[in-house]
C-alpha positions in Angstrom: 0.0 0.0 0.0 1.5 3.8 -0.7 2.4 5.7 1.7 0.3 8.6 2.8 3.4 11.3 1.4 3.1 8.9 -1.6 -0.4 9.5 -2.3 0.1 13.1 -1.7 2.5 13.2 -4.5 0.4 11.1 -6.9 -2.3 13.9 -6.2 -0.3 16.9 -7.6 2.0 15.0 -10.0 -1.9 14.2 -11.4 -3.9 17.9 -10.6 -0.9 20.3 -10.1 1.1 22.1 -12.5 2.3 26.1 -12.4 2.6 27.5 -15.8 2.2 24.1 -17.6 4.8 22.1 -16.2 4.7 19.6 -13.0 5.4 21.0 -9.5 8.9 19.3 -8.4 8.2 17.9 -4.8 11.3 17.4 -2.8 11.7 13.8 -0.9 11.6 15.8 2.1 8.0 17.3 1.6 9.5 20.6 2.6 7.5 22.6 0.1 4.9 25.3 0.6 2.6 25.2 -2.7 1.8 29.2 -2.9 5.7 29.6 -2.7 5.7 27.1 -5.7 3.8 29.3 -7.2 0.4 27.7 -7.3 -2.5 29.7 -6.8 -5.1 29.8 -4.3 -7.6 28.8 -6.0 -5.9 25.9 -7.0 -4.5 24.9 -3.5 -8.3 24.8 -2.0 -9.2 22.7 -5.1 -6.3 20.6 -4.1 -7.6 20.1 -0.3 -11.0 19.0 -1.6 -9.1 16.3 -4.0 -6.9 15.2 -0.4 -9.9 15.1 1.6 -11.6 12.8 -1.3 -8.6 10.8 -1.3 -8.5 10.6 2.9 -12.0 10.4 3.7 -11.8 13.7 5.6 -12.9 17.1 5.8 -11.0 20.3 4.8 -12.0 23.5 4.8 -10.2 26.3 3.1 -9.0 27.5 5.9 -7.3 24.6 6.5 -5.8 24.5 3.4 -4.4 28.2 4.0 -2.9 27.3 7.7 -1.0 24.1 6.1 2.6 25.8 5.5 4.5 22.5 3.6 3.0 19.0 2.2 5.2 17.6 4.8 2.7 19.1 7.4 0.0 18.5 5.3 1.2 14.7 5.7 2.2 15.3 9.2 -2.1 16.2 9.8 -3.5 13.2 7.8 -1.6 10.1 9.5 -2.5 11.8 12.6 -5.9 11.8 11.7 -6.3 8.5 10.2 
């Protein structure tokens, strides 16, 4: 079974891009997506994807207050 930073990855590689081209995730997760460059918009269209994917709810506040994917990652496994 993939991991839950695995999963996370598979979701942007598969809904995320910034001007046409894939977002590079580090293996670290140490990436904030606004710095990446992605928009707002798109990041609280991206929490409604994880929370499909996780079974849980996400507002988009939450998705603001989430600084790096590795928190993001960090929040799931403690939730699930």
């Amino acid at each position: 079974m993939a991991t839950t930073a695995d999963r996370i990855r598979k979701l942007i590689a598969d809904n995320l891009e910034v001007d046409g081209q894939p977002i590079a995730v580090p293996d670290d997760l140490n990436l904030n997506l606004s710095e990446a460059g992605v928009s707002s918009v798109d990041i609280v269209a991206f929490g409604k994807l994880v929370a499909e994917e996780f079974n849980l709810e996400f507002t988009p506040q939450d998705c603001v207050d989430i600084k790096s994917l590795k928190e993001l990652v960090d929040r799931l496994e403690a939730a699930g």
